[in-house]
NUTI-498087 format. One record per residue (C-alpha): residue number from 1; x, y, z; residue in three letters. Coordinates in steps of 0.02 Angstrom, whole numbers. Layout:
<pts>
PT pos      u      v      w code
PT NUM      X      Y      Z  ALA
...
</pts>
This chain:
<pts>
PT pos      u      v      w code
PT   1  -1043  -4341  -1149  UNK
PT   2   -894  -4331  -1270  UNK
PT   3   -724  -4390  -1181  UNK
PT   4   -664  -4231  -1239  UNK
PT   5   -781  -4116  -1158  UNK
PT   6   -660  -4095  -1010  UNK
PT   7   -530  -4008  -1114  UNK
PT   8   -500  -3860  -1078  UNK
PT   9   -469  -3692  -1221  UNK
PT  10   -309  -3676  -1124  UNK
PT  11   -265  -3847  -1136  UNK
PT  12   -274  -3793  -1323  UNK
PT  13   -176  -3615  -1298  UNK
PT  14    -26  -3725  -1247  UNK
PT  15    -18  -3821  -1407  UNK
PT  16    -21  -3667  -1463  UNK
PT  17   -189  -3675  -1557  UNK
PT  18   -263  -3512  -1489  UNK
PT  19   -153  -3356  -1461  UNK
PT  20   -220  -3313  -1279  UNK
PT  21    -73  -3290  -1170  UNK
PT  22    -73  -3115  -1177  UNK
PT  23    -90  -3028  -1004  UNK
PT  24   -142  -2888  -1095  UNK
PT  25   -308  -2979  -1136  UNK
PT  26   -336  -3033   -944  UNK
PT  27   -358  -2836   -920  UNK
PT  28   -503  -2784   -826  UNK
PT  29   -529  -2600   -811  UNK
PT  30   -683  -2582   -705  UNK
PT  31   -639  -2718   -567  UNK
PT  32   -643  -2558   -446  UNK
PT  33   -848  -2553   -448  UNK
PT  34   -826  -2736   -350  UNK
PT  35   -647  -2724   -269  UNK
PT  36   -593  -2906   -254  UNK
PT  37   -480  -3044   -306  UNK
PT  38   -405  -3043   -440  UNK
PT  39   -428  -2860   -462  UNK
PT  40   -372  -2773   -621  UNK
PT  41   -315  -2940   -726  UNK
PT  42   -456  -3085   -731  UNK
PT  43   -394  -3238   -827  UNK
PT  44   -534  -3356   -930  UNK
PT  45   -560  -3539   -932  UNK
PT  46   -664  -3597  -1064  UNK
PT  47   -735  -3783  -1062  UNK
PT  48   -836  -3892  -1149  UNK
PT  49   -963  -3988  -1057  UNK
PT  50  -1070  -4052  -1195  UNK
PT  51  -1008  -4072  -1355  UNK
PT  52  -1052  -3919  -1475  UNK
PT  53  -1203  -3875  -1356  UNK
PT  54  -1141  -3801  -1179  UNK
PT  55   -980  -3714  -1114  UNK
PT  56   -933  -3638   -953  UNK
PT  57   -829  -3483   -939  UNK
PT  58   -729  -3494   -779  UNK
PT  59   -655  -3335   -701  UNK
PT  60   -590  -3323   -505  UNK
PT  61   -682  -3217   -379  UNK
PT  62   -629  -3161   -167  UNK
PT  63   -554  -3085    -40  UNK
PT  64   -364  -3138     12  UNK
PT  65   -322  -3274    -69  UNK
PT  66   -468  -3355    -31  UNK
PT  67   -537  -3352   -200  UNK
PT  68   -668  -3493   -285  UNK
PT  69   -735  -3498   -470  UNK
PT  70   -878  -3396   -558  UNK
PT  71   -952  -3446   -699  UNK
PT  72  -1039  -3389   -840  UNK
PT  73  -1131  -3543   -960  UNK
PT  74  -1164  -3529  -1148  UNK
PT  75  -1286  -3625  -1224  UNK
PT  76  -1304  -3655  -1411  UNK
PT  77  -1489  -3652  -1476  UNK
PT  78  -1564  -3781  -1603  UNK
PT  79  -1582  -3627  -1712  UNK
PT  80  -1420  -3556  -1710  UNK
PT  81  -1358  -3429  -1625  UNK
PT  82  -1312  -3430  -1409  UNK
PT  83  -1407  -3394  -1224  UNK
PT  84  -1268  -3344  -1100  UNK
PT  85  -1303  -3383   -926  UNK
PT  86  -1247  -3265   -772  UNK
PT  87  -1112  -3169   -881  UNK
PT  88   -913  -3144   -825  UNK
PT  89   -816  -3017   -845  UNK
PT  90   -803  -2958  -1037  UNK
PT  91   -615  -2927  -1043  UNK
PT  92   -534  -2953  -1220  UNK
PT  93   -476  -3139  -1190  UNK
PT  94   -667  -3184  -1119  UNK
PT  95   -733  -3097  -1291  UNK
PT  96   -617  -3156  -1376  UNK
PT  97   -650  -3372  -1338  UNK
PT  98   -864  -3317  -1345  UNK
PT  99   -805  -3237  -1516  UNK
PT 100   -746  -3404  -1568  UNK
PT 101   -911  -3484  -1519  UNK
PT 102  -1019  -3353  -1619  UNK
PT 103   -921  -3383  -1781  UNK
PT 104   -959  -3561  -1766  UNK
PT 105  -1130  -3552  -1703  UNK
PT 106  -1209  -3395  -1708  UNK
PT 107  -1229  -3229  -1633  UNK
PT 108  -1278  -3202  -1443  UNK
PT 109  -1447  -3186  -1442  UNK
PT 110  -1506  -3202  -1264  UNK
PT 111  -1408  -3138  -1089  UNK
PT 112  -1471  -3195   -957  UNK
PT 113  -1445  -3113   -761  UNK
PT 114  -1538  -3244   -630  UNK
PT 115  -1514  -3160   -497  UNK
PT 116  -1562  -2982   -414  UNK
PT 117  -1450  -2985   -271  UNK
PT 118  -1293  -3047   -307  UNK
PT 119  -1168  -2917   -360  UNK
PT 120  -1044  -3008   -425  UNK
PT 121  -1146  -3060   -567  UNK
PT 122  -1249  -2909   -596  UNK
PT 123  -1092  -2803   -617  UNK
PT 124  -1039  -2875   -789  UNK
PT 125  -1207  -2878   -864  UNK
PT 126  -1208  -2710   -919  UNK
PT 127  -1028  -2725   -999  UNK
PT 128  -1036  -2899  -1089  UNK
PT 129  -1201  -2835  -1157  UNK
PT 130  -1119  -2701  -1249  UNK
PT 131   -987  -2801  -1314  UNK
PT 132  -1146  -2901  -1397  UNK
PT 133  -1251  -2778  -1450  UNK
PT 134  -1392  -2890  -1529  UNK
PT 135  -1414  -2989  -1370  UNK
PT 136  -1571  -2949  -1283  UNK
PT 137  -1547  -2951  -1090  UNK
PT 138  -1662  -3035   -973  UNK
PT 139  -1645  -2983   -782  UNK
PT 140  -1725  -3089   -626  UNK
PT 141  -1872  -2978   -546  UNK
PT 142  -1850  -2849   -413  UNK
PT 143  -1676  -2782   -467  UNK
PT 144  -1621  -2675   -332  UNK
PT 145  -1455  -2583   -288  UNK
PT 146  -1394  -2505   -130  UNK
PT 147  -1364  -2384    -52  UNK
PT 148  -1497  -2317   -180  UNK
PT 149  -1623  -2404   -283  UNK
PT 150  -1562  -2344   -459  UNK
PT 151  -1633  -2383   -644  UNK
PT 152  -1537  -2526   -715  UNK
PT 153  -1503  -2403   -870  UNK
PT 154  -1413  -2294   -736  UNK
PT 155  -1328  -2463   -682  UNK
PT 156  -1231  -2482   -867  UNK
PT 157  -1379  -2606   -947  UNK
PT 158  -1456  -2571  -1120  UNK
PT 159  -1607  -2491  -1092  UNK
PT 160  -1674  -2516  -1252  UNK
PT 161  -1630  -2716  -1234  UNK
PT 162  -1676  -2753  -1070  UNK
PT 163  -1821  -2830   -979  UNK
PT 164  -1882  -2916   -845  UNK
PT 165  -1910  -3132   -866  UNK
PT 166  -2087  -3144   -876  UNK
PT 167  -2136  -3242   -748  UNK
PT 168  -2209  -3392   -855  UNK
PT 169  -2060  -3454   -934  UNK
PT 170  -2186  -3517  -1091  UNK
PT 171  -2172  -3349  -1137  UNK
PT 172  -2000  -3302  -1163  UNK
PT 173  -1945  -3322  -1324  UNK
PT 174  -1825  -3479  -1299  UNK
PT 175  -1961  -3566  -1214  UNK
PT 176  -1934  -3702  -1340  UNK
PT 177  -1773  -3766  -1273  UNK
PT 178  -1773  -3701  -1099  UNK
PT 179  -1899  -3689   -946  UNK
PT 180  -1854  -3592   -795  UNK
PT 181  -1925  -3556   -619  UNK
PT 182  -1904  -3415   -497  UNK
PT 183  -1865  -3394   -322  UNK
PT 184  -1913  -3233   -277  UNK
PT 185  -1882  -3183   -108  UNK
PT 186  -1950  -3015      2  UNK
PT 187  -1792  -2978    136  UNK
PT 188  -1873  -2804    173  UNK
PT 189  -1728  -2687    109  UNK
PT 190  -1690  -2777    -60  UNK
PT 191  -1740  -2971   -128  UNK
PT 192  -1648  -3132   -155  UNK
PT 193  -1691  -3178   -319  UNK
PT 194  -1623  -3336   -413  UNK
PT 195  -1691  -3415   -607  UNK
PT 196  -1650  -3594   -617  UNK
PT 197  -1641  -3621   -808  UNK
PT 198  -1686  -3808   -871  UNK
PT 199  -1611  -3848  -1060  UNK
PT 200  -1704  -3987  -1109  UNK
PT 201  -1623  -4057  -1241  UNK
PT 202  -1461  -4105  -1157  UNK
PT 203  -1549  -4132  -1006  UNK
PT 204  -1438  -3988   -901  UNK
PT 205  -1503  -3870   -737  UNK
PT 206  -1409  -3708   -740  UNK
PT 207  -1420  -3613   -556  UNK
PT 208  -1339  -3484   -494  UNK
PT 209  -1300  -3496   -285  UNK
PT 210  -1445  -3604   -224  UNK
PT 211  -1351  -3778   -254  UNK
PT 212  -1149  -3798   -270  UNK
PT 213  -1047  -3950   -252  UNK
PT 214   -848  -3939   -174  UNK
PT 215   -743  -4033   -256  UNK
PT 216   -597  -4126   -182  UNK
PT 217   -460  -4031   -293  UNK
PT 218   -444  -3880   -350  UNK
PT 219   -521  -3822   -495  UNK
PT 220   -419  -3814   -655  UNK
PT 221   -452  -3602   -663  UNK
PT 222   -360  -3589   -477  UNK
PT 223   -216  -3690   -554  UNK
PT 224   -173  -3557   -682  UNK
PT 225    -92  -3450   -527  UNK
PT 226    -72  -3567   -392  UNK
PT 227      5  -3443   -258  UNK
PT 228   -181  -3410   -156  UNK
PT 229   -181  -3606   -145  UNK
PT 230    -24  -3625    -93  UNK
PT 231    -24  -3454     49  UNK
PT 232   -180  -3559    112  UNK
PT 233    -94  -3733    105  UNK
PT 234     28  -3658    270  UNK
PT 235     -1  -3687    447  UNK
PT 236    103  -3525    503  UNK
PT 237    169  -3369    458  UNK
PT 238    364  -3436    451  UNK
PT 239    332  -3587    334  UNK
PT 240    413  -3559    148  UNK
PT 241    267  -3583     15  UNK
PT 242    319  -3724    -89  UNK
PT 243    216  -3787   -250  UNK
PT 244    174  -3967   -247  UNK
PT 245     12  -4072   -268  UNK
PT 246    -26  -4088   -105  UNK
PT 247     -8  -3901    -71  UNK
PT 248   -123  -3871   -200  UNK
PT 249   -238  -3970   -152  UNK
PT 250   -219  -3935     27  UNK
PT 251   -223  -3734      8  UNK
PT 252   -391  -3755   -101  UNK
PT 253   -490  -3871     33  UNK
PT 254   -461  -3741    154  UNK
PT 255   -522  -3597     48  UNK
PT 256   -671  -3705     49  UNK
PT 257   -701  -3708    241  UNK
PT 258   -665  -3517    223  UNK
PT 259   -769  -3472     96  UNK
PT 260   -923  -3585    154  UNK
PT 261   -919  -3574    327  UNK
PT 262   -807  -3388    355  UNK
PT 263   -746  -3465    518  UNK
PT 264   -758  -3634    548  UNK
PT 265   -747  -3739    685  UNK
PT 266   -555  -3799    659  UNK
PT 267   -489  -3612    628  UNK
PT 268   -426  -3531    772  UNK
PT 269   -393  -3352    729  UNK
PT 270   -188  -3300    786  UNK
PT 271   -228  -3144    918  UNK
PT 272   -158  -2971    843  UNK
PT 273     21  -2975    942  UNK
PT 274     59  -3150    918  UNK
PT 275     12  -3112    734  UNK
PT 276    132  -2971    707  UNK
PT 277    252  -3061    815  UNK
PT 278    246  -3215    693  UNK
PT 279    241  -3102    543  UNK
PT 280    430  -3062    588  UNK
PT 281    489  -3228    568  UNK
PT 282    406  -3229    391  UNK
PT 283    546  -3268    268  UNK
PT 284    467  -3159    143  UNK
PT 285    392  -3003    182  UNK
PT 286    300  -2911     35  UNK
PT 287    134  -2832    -20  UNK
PT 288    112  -2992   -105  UNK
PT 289    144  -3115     52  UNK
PT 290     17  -2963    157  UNK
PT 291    196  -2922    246  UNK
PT 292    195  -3095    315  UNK
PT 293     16  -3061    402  UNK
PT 294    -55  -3231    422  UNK
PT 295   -198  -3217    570  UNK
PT 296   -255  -3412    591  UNK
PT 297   -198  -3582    645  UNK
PT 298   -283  -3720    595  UNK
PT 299   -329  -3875    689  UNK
PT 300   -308  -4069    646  UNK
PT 301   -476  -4076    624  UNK
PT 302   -491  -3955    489  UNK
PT 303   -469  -4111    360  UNK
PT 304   -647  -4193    438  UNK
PT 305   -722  -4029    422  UNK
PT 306   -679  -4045    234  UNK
PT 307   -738  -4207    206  UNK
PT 308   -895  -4164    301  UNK
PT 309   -925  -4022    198  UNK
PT 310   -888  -4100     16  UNK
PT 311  -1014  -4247     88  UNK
PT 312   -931  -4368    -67  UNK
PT 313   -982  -4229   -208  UNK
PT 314  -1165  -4225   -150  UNK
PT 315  -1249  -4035   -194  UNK
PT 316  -1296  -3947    -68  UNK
PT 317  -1343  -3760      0  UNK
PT 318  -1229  -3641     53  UNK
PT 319  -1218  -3619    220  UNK
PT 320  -1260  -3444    228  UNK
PT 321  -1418  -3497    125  UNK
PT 322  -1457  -3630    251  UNK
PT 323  -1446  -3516    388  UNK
PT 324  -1490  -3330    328  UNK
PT 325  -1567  -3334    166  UNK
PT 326  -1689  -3486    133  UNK
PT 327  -1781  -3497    303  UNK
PT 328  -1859  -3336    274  UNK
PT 329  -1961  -3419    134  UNK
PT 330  -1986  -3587    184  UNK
PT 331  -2113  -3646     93  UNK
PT 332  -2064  -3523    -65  UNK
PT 333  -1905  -3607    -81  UNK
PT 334  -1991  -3786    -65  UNK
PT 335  -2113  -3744   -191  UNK
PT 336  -1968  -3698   -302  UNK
PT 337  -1872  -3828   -261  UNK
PT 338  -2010  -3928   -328  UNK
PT 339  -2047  -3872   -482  UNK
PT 340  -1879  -3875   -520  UNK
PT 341  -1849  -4068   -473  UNK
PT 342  -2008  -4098   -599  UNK
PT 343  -1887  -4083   -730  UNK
PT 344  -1791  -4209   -809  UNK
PT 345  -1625  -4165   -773  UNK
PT 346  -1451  -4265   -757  UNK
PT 347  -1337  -4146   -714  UNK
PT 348  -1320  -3986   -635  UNK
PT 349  -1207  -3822   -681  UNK
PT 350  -1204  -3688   -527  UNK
PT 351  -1094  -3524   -548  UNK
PT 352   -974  -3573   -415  UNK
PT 353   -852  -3722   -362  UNK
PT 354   -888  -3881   -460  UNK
PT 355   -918  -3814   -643  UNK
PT 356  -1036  -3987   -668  UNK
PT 357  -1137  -4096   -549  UNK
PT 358  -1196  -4271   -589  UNK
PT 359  -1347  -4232   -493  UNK
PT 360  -1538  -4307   -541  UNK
PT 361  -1698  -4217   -478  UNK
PT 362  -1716  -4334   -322  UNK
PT 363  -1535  -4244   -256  UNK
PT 364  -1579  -4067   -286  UNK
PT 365  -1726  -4082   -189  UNK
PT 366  -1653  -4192    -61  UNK
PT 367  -1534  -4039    -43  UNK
PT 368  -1661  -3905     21  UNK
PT 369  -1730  -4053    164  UNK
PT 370  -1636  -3944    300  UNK
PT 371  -1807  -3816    267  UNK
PT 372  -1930  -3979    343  UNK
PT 373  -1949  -4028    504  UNK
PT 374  -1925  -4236    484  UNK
PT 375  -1805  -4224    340  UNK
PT 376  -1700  -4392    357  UNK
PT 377  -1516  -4349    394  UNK
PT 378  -1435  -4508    309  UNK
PT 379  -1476  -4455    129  UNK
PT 380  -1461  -4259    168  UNK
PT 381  -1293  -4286    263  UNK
PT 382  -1313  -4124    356  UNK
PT 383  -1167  -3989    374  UNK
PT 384  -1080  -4002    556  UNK
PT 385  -1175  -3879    683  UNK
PT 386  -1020  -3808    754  UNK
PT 387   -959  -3740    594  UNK
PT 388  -1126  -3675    569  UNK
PT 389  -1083  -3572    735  UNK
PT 390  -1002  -3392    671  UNK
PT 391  -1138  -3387    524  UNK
PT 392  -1295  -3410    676  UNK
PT 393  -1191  -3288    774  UNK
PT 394  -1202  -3171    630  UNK
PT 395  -1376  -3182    604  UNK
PT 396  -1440  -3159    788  UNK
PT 397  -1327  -2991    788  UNK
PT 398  -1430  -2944    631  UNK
PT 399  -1594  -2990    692  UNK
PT 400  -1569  -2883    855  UNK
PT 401  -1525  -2733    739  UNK
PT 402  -1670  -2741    639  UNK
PT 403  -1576  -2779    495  UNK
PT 404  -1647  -2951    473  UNK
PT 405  -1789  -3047    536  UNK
PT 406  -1811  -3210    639  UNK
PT 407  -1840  -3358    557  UNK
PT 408  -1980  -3451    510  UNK
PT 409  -2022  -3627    565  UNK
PT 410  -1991  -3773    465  UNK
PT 411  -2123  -3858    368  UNK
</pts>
């Protein structure tokens, strides 16, 4: 790894080496199709991970304030030319730093979408394809939409330059320099779908949702606008947000617990008179501040929660993975799981929180253990059951409407 690899492009911007600080390039005009965070003006962090091979592309994605990195990954091929990875959105600043990648190294030639059910990737395919239109696009299998199952030409992708990942990666036509596996999962009204991509050469796992690490501060991309870090770092409605370190760092390992667990253990949520009530003694009171709304209190244990969750940097699957996902497919997912820890990896890049894993093959698969029966709970350090509590809640009300199914036993 090259010491420098951690520098950001906008580390760069503010020597004023690359002219990016326009907000007029963070415009996004189609954030309406998925209405969240940060709506119509998307920022871009681009990093190097390994020198002149792979960058990620860092945008922010959620719902009020609580907000986490996705990522898009470009890889350069031994040929020339790029594969990009789970695509962000293509606003003129995100063209703009791949731009300065394809004069360097070549055009686009590959897009890849790994996953069939995850929205907020699938919504920017169709766009960033256009903006490189000799790419060819490669989707995961069983692409579905709801509330109706429409042709992904309808959907805003190339018709003419897209295609289903054949199912044996040794004949796509970078099998050269990448293998990839897929998890292909039946949920009845749609499929979970997820390509793990394996780039030999530099010895790198790209995944999409199935493995994410958490790590302790927040990531460089949530430090551009630090105000949903800082709402989050309060512990009422009344306090003044004040930017420090600490509040930074606070606000994001809450988000965390939030956006992992929706309602864990150490939240207790403020009831809806006592909220308003509290919102009056907010000393700011604007659209931006939700009027001074702020419906939770958290407990002194929400700090162990943290550290239980982060687990020291280990990867691990989402809870909602764990819990609603995964154990529909037991032994699918295992049998992915292995093939995928057959490779020789060293370190892992997933679309959300930590942009870059130290993780070998032996970790990953030590990650999915939660799927066997006499998995060892020292090495897997298991999440804490009773902030796995609102997520099991969920999923018995879903089962008893049909929506979902029970689970299957362990292996």
């Amino acid at each position: 790894m090259n010491s420098q690899g951690s520098k950001s492009r906008v580390e760069l911007q503010d020597r004023g080496m690359s002219p990016l600080n326009n907000p007029k390039d963070w415009l996004w005009p189609f954030w309406a199709a998925v209405p969240v965070y940060p709506y119509g003006k998307r920022r871009t962090l681009c990093k190097e991970i390994v020198k002149d091979t792979i960058w990620t592309f860092d945008q922010l994605h959620g719902i009020l304030y609580t907000i986490v990195p996705i990522r898009m990954t470009v890889v350069k091929l031994a040929a020339g030319g790029l594969l990009v990875y789970a695509p962000v959105a293509p606003t003129t600043e995100c063209v703009r730093l791949v731009n300065e990648l394809v004069a360097e190294h070549g055009a686009v030639k590959y897009i890849i979408l790994p996953t069939s059910s995850g929205l907020e990737h699938k919504v920017f395919v169709g766009p960033f394809s256009r903006r490189f239109p000799q790419a060819q696009v490669f989707v995961a299998p069983h692409q579905w939409s709801f509330p109706f199952n429409l042709p992904l030409s309808w959907l805003g992708f190339p018709q003419k330059r897209t295609q289903e990942l054949p199912h044996d990666s040794s004949l796509a036509p970078f099998a050269l320099e990448f293998d990839y596996a897929i998890l292909d999962i039946n949920l009845g009204r749609g499929s979970f779908a997820e390509v793990a991509v394996f780039h030999k050469r530099s010895r790198t796992l790209l995944v999409t949702d199935s493995i994410l690490s958490v790590p302790v501060d927040p990531p460089e991309i949530l430090q551009l606008d630090p105000y949903p870090l800082l709402f989050h770092a309060r512990d009422n409605a009344w306090e003044m947000i004040e930017d420090n370190e600490d509040n930074r760092c606070k606000g994001w390992q809450r988000i965390s617990l939030f956006a992992l667990y929706f309602r864990p253990s150490a939240l207790e949520v403020t009831p809806i008179g006592q909220m308003f009530r509290d919102a009056l003694k907010a000393p700011q009171r604007t659209l931006k501040t939700y009027f001074g709304l702020f419906p939770f209190r958290w407990q002194e244990t929400w700090k162990q929660a943290f550290d239980a969750l982060r687990g020291q940097g280990r990867p691990f699957v989402a809870p909602i993975l764990q819990i609603l996902i995964f154990p529909q497919a037991p032994r699918q997912v295992l049998n992915w799981a292995d093939t995928v820890a057959s490779w020789d990896f060293q370190q892992i890049i997933p679309c959300h929180f930590d942009s870059q894993i130290l993780a070998n093959p032996r970790q990953f698969r030590q990650a999915f253990a939660f799927l066997e029966k006499n998995f060892s709970s020292s090495e897997s350090q298991p999440l804490f059951e009773e902030n796995l509590k609102f997520i099991k809640e969920l999923e018995a009300g879903l089962v008893k409407r049909g929506i979902a199914t029970p689970a299957k036993e362990k292996l």
